[in-house]
C-alpha positions as CSV (number, residue, x, y, z in Angstrom):
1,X,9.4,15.1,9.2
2,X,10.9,13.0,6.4
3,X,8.4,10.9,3.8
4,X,9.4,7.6,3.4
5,X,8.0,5.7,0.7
6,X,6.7,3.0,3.3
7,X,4.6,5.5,4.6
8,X,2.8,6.1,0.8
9,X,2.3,2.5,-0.6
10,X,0.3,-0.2,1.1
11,X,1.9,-3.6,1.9
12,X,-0.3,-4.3,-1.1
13,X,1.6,-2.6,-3.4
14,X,5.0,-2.9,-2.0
15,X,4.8,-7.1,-2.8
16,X,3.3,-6.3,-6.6
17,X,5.9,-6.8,-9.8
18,X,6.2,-3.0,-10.2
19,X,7.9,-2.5,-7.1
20,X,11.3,-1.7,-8.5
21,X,9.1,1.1,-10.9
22,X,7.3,2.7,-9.2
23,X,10.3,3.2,-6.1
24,X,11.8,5.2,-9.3
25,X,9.3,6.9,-10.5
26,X,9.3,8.1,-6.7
27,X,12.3,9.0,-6.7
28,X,12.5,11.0,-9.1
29,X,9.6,13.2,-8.4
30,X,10.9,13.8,-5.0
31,X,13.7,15.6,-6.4
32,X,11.7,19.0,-6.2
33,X,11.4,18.7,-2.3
34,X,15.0,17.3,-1.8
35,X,16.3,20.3,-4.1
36,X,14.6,22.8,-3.1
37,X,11.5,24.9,-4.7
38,X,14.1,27.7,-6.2
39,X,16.2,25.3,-7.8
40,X,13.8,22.6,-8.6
41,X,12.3,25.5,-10.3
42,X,15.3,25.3,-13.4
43,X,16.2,21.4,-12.5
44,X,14.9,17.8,-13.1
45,X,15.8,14.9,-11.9
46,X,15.5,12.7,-15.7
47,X,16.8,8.8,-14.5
48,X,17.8,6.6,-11.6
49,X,20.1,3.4,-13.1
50,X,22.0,1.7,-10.7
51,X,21.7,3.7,-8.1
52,X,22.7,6.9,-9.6
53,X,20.4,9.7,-9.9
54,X,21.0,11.7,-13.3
55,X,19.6,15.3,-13.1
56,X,19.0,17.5,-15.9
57,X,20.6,21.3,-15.1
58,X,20.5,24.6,-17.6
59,X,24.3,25.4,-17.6
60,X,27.5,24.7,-16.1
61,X,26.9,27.1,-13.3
62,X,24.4,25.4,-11.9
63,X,26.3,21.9,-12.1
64,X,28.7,23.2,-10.0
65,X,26.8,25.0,-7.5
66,X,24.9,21.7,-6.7
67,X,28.3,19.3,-6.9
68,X,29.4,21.3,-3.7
69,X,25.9,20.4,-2.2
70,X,25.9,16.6,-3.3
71,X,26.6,15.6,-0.3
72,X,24.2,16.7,1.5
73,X,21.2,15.9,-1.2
74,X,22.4,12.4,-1.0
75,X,21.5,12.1,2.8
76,X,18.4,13.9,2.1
77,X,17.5,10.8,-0.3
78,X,18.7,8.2,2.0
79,X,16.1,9.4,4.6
80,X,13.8,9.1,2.3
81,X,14.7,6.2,0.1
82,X,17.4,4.2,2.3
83,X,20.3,2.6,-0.3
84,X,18.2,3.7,-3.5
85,X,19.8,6.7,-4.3
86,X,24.1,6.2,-4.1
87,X,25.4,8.7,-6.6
88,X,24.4,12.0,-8.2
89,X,25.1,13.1,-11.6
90,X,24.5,16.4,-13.4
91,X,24.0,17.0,-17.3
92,X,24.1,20.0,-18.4
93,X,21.0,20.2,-21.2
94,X,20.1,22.3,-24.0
95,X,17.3,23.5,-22.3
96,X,16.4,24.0,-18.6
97,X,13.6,22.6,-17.9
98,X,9.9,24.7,-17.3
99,X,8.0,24.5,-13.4
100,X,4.9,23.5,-14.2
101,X,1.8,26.2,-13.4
102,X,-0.5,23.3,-12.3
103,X,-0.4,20.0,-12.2
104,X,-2.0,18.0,-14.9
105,X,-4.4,15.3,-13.5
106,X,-3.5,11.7,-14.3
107,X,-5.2,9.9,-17.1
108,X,-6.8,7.1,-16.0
109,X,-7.6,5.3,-19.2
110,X,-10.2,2.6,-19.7
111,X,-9.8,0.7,-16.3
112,X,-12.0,2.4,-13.7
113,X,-10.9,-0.1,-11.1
114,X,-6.9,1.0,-11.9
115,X,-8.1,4.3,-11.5
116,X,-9.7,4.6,-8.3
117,X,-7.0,2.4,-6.2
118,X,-4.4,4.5,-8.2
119,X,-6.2,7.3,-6.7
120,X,-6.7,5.8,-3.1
121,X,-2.7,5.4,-3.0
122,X,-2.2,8.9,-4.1
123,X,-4.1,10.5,-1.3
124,X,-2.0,9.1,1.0
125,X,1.1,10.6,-0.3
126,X,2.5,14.1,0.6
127,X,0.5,16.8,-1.6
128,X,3.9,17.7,-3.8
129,X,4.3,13.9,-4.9
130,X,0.2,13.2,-5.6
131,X,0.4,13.1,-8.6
132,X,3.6,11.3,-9.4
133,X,2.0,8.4,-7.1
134,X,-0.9,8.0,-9.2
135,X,0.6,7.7,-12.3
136,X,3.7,5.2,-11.1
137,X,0.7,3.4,-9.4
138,X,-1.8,3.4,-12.1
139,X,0.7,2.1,-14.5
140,X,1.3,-0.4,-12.0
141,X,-2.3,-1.7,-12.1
142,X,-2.7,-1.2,-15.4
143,X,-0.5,-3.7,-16.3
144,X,-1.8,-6.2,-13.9
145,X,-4.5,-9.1,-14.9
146,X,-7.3,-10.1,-13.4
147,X,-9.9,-8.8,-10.1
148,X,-8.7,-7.9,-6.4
149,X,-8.1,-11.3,-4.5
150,X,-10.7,-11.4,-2.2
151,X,-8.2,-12.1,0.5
152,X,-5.0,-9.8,0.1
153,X,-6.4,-7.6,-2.8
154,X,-3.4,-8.4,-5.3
155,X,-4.4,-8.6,-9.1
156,X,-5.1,-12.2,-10.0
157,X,-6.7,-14.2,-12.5
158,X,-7.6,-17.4,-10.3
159,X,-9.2,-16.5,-6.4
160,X,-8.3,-17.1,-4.0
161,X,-4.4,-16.1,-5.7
162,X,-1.6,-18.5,-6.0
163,X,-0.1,-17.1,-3.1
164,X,-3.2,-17.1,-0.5
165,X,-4.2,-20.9,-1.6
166,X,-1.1,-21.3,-0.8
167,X,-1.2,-20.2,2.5
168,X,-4.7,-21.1,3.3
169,X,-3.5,-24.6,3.4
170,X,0.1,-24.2,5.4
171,X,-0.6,-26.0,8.9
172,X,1.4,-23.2,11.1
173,X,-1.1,-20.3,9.2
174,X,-4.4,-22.1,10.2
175,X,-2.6,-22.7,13.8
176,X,-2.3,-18.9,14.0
177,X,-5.9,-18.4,12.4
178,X,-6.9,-20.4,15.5
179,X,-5.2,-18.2,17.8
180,X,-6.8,-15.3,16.5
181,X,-9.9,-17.0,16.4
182,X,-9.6,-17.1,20.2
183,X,-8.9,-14.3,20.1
184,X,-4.9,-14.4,21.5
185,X,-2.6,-12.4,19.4
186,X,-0.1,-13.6,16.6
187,X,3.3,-12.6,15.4
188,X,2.2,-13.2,12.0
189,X,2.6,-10.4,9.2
190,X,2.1,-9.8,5.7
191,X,0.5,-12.0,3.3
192,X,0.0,-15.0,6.4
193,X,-1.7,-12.7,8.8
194,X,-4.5,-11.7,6.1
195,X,-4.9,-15.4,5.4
196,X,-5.1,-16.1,9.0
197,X,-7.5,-13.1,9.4
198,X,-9.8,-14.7,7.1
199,X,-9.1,-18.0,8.5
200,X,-10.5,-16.6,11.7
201,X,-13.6,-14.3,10.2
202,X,-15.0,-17.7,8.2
203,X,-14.6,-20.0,11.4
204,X,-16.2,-17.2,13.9
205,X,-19.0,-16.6,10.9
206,X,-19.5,-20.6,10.9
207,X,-19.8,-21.3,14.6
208,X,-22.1,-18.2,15.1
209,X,-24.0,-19.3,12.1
210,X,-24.5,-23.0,13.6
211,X,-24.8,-21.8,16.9
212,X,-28.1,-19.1,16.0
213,X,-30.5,-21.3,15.5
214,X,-29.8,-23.1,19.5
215,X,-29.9,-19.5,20.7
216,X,-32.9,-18.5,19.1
217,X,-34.9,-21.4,20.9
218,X,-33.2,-21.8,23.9
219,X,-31.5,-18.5,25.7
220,X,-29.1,-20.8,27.4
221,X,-27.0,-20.1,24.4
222,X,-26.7,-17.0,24.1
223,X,-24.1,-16.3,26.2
224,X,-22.0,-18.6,23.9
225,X,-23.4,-16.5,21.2
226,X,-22.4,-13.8,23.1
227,X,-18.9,-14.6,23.2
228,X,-18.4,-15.3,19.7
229,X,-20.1,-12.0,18.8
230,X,-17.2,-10.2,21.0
231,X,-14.3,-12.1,19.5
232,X,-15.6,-11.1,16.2
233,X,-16.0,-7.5,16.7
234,X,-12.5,-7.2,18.4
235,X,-11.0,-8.5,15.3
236,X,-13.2,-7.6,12.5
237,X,-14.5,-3.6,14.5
238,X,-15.7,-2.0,10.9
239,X,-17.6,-5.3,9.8
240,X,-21.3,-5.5,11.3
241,X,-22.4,-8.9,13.1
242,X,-25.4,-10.8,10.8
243,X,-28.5,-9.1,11.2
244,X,-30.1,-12.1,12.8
245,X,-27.3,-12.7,15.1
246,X,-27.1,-8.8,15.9
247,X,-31.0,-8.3,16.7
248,X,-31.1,-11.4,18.4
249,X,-28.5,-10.4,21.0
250,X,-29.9,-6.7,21.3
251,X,-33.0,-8.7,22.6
252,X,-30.9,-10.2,25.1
């Protein structure tokens, strides 16, 4: 089955400044399954510029056996990496390049936090490409400032990000939020749906919240309780209730 690099990188990732990077640094490593493992063996793909992929090969020879299979490498990449890779070009270099015997483990530097999301993405990619992931990745969040927004996880120096406070306050978002709330579904994606998301998870939080209390002296409310409990878990199934709100309505 083909890897496509939407299956590798989180939305996350896909919206951050390095995009354009690290969908070349991609490319390139894929070279060694799109080639083959003989010929990737005595080949390297070196640059991607404007579409063409320039690829390092030991002599003529080898230049023109691959020009008759252009072609067909080409579609390879476009299943892969659709309109990223339109042209191939081979150098002939002074020296063929040398398959590694094991691949070296990315350096992670001084920002544990880079390192371990650079590390999450990685695991996610085909075994051949793991390691070219994590480095185009942790170069990625390397160069980023600031913590995880709490809301959509990008990089920023001010939370809730530019983008989410953005968002947060867009009337058709915190319709949506209500929706979900409710818990009817939305046609919301991206960046609005997590906003909307945690629209939802702060109001169902608040009512239960104001609502606890009521139920804990009068069981008439619990059923309300109740109901807010289930929305909450259908949207939110990994996050446990409050423990107060959870015990109470074990009792129930």
């Amino acid at each position: 089955m083909p890897w496509r690099l939407k299956e590798v990188i989180p939305e996350a990732l896909k919206r951050a400044g390095g995009k354009e990077q690290l969908k070349r640094g991609l490319v390139l490593a894929a070279w060694r399954e799109v080639v083959g493992r003989e010929l990737a063996q005595i080949t390297e793909a070196v640059a991607l510029e404007g579409g063409v992929l320039l690829v390092q090969v030991p002599d003529p020879v080898v230049a023109h056996q691959l020009t008759y299979s252009r072609l067909a490498l080409l579609k390879r990449y476009e299943e892969r990496f659709p309109g990223t890779v339109k042209e191939i070009r081979f150098q002939v270099g002074s020296e063929a390049p040398r398959p590694r015997k094991k691949a070296e483990a990315p350096s992670f530097g001084s920002s544990p936090e880079a390192g371990r999301k650079a590390l999450e993405l990685a695991q996610k990619a085909p075994p051949e490409l793991r390691e070219a992931v994590a480095r185009a990745a942790l170069a990625l969040f390397s160069r980023q400032k600031g913590s995880p927004c709490p809301i959509c996880k990008t990089p920023s120096e001010t939370h809730p990000c530019p983008t989410c406070r953005r968002l947060l306050e867009a009337p058709w978002v915190q319709k949506e939020a209500e929706r979900l709330k409710r818990g009817k579904p939305t046609s919301l994606a991206g960046d609005a749906l997590l906003v909307a998301r945690h629209l939802a998870r702060e109001a169902l939080l608040g009512e239960m919240k104001d609502l606890y209390p009521e139920a804990l002296k009068d069981e008439a409310f619990r059923p309300l309780l109740q109901d807010l409990a289930k929305r909450f878990q259908a949207l939110f199934p990994e996050e446990p209730l409050p423990e107060g709100i959870r015990s109470l309505l074990q009792k129930s």
